[in-house]
C-alpha positions, 0 to 999 in steps of 0.5 A: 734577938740579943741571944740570937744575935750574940749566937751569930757572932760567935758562929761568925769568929768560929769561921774566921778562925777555922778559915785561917787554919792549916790544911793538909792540902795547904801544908803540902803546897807551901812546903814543897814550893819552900822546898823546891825554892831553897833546894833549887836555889843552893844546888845550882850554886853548887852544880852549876845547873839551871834546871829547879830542883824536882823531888818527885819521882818521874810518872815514867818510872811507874809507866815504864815499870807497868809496861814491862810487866804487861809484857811479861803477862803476855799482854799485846800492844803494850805502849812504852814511855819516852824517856827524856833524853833517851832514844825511843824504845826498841822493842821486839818481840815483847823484848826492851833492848837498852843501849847504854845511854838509854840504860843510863837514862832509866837508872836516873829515874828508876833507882830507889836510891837515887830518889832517897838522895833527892829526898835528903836534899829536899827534907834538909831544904825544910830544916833550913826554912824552919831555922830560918822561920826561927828569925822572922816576926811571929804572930799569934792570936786568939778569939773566944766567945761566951753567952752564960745566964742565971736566973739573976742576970744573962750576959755574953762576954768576949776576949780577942787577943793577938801578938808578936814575937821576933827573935834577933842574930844577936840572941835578943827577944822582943815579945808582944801582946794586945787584948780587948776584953768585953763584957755586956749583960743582956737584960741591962744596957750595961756593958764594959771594955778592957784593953790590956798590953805587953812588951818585953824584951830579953837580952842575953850577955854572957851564956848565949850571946854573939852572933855566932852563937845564936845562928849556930843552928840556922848556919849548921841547917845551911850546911846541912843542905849543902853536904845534901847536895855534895852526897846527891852529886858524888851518889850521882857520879858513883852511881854511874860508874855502877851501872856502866860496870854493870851495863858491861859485864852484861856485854862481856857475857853476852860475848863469852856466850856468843864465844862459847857458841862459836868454840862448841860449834868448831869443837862439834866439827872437830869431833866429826872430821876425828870421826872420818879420819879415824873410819879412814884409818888415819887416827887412833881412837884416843884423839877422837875420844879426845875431840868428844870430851871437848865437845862435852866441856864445851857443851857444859860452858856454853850452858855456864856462860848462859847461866852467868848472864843471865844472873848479870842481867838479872843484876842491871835490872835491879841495878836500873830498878826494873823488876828481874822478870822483865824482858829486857837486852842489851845493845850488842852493838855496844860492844863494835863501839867500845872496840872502835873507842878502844882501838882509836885511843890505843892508835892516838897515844902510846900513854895511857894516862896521856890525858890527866895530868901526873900523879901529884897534880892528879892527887890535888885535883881530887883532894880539890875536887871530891864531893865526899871529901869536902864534906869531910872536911867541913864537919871539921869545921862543923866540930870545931864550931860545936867546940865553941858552943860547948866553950860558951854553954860554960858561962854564967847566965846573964841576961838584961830584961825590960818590959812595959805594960798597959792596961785600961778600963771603962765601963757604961756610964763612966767618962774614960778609960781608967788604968795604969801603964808600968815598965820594968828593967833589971839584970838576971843572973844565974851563976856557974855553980851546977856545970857537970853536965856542960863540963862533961859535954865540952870533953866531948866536943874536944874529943870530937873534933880530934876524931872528926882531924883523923876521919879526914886524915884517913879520907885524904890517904884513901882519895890519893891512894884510890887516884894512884891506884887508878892511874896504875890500873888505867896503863895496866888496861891499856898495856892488856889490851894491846897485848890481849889484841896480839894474842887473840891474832897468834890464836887464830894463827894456831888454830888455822895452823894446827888445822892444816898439820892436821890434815897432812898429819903433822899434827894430833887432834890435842893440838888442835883441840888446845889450840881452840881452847886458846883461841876461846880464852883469848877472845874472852880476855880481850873482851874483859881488857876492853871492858876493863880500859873503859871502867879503869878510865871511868873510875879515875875520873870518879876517884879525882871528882872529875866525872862530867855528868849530863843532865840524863846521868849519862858521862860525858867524854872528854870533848864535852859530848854525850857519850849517847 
């Protein structure tokens, strides 16, 4: 019965033990709520958002990623996600048509990217709960049961044992432990009972010692997480500007297409009337041949545009993270919107930079502003940090000790506990002989820092020559698109001009046909100085940090309004 009883008791401690243990399933909740916690909470400092922090990949991505190769598969009644913040899909045909808020909106959630900057936000969330953890009360403990016999004797001892540890800002370590010890033999009713425990604490005073220098690593974990988020907004904000640029130059040769449709079409007409005109007798055989080989041309670029856009589409598909068989459009309406966007900032200010302030304010706004920069110059700071432990890493160890210890006995048949209590302090000290290393590192750390003063130097002239540059493109665009505006209306003057000295034979089949062909060049201009005023302007407000982003990835104007 003892046996059996002594067996139960330690299956029972085994079960208490493993009950306390760490599961995957366990490991997996506590750490994303710490860091979703940490995470959420520094970047609504920093972002000013209200909204926690959410490291998983939206299931809309996949979903949306099925759909779209369900279709391609020739599947029927394929059911499409929605999208937060986007307008439901328009599919026809088995063809998704994407506006440019809605193109927006699934780059956010779709782009591989994207999602590995929200990672390194979270993971360095979980390296500032670790250093975090390293200041907090630790506890251990441990429980061991043993049933042993020989033909003189059987006994069953056990030991359960349990302790703290608690390390303070100012470099000091208190440490503690208790033990219970027993021992009981089976065949006699003799049994004994121990108690032993410990306390100690160390105390740095030279190398080690100062707040500073004992949450090095915490305040650095700290830090860590802040430039996560500074990098996780200016991906965000550089981000958007791409997939804009790419959105656009999908429009842009959607319209070259639509223009070489249109010049291969009028040059078709062409040939035909140099045709009557030269069974007429009114034209001589080269203008026709003339009318032909344009003809031909324009045949060879309509059938190049078609190629161009659909490598660019292919390009905002991979941009978007869609796959680039997917059958996807863009909104051609976009384009009457950017030239009514266009053409009403054109008529409210003759200034193209009317709306920013000049270029000196301009530069400090974004020396101010800029995501990537301010990181650059925290790891100045960062260096001259690591300057100072490299500086105390130089001293002599020297570090005050104290301890206290109890143990106590008693055994059957005895009247108390026997035993002793002891304690102890003293001074060790480890002098500054062997420093080579230190000494070496500390150079290091100088060198460094020197390094991290010009990354920054260098970081500053590229932002204010980026936003000089950016106001120079931004009066460029607006200055080509007024002129490009005029010279798409001169061209349709030539061509209905030259048309008419055609028929009265005024004019030659050349100037008609180089008439079209300014015609088609002009159009084609105006279309890229469109595009090109919208991204010039979009990439200032990048360039001086000043990019307003709602919560879908969209731009906000400069009214506060969704540009969707």
């Amino acid at each position: 019965m003892r046996r059996l009883l002594a067996a139960c008791c330690a299956v029972a401690a085994l079960a208490v033990m493993a009950a306390g243990c760490m599961t995957s399933e366990k490991a997996y909740r506590e750490s994303n709520e710490t860091g979703v916690r940490l995470a959420t909470a520094f970047w609504q400092r920093q972002s000013g958002s209200t909204r926690e922090f959410d490291v998983h990949r939206p299931a809309d991505a996949l979903t949306l990623r099925i759909a779209l190769l369900a279709v391609v598969r020739g599947e029927q009644g394929v059911v499409f996600p929605q999208i937060p913040h986007a307008a439901p899909f328009a599919v026809s045909n088995g063809v998704l048509t994407l506006s440019l808020s809605d193109a927006m909106c699934v780059a956010a959630r779709n782009d591989r990217a994207y999602q590995n900057m929200k990672e390194a936000v979270f993971t360095s969330a979980l390296d500032l709960d670790y250093q975090q953890y390293q200041f907090e009360t630790t506890f251990s403990g441990m429980m061991l049961g043993l049933l042993s016999g020989d033909p003189a004797a059987e006994k069953a001892s056990g030991r359960t044992a349990g302790g703290f540890t608690r390390k303070l800002e100012n470099g000091a370590e208190i440490a503690g432990s208790l033990a219970l010890d027993v021992v009981s033999l089976l065949r006699d009713d003799w049994r004994s009972l121990g108690l032993t425990g410990d306390l100690s604490m160390t105390l740095p005073l030279m190398r080690g010692a100062g707040r500073d220098i004992v949450r090095e690593p915490l305040t650095q974990a700290e830090r860590n997480l802040l430039y996560a988020i500074r990098a996780f907004e200016h991906y965000r904000q550089t981000y958007a500007v791409s997939v804009a640029v790419a959105y656009f130059d999908v429009l842009e040769y959607v319209q070259r297409v639509q223009n070489a449709v249109d010049n291969e079409r009028n040059l078709a007409e062409n040939s035909r009337r140099a045709e009557m005109m030269f069974e007429a007798g009114r034209m001589q055989r080269i203008q026709v041949d003339q009318a032909r080989s344009d003809l031909l041309a324009a045949n060879k670029s309509v059938i190049d545009a078609r190629k161009s856009y659909e490598v660019r589409l292919d390009t905002l598909k991979m941009r978007l993270g869609l796959p680039p068989e997917a059958h996807v459009e863009v909104n051609l309406e976009e384009v009457e919107r950017l030239e009514r966007k266009m053409a009403s900032w054109a008529q409210t200010s003759e200034d193209a930079v009317a709306a920013y302030p000049d270029e000196a304010e301009s530069c400090r706004i974004a020396l101010s502003e800029r995501h990537d920069l301010f990181v650059t110059r925290c790891r100045v700071e960062d260096s001259a940090r690591a300057v100072k432990i490299a500086a105390d890493a130089l001293r002599a160890d020297v570090t005050l000790t104290g301890g206290a210890s109890l143990d106590r006995a008693r055994a059957t048949g005895e009247n108390g506990f026997n035993g002793e209590e002891a304690w102890d302090a003293g001074v060790r000290a480890d002098w500054p002989w062997n420093r080579r290393r230190e000494r070496n590192a500390f150079r290091k750390q100088l060198i460094a820092l020197e390094q991290a003063k010009r990354a920054l130097e260098e970081r500053e002239d590229a932002v204010k020559q980026a936003v000089r540059s950016g106001l120079r493109n931004l009066v460029a665009a607006r200055a080509s698109y007024v002129n490009q505006v005029e010279a798409v209306k001169v061209a349709h003057l030539r061509v209905e001009s030259n048309a008419l000295f055609l028929q009265s034979g005024r004019a030659s089949m050349r100037d008609v046909l180089e008439a079209q062909e300014n015609l088609l060049a002009a159009r084609n201009a105006l279309c890229r100085v469109l595009i090109d005023w919208q991204v010039s302007d979009l990439e200032l407000q990048r360039d001086m940090g000043v990019l307003k982003l709602s919560e879908a990835g969209m731009w906000l104007e400069t009214n506060g309004e969704d540009h969707g």
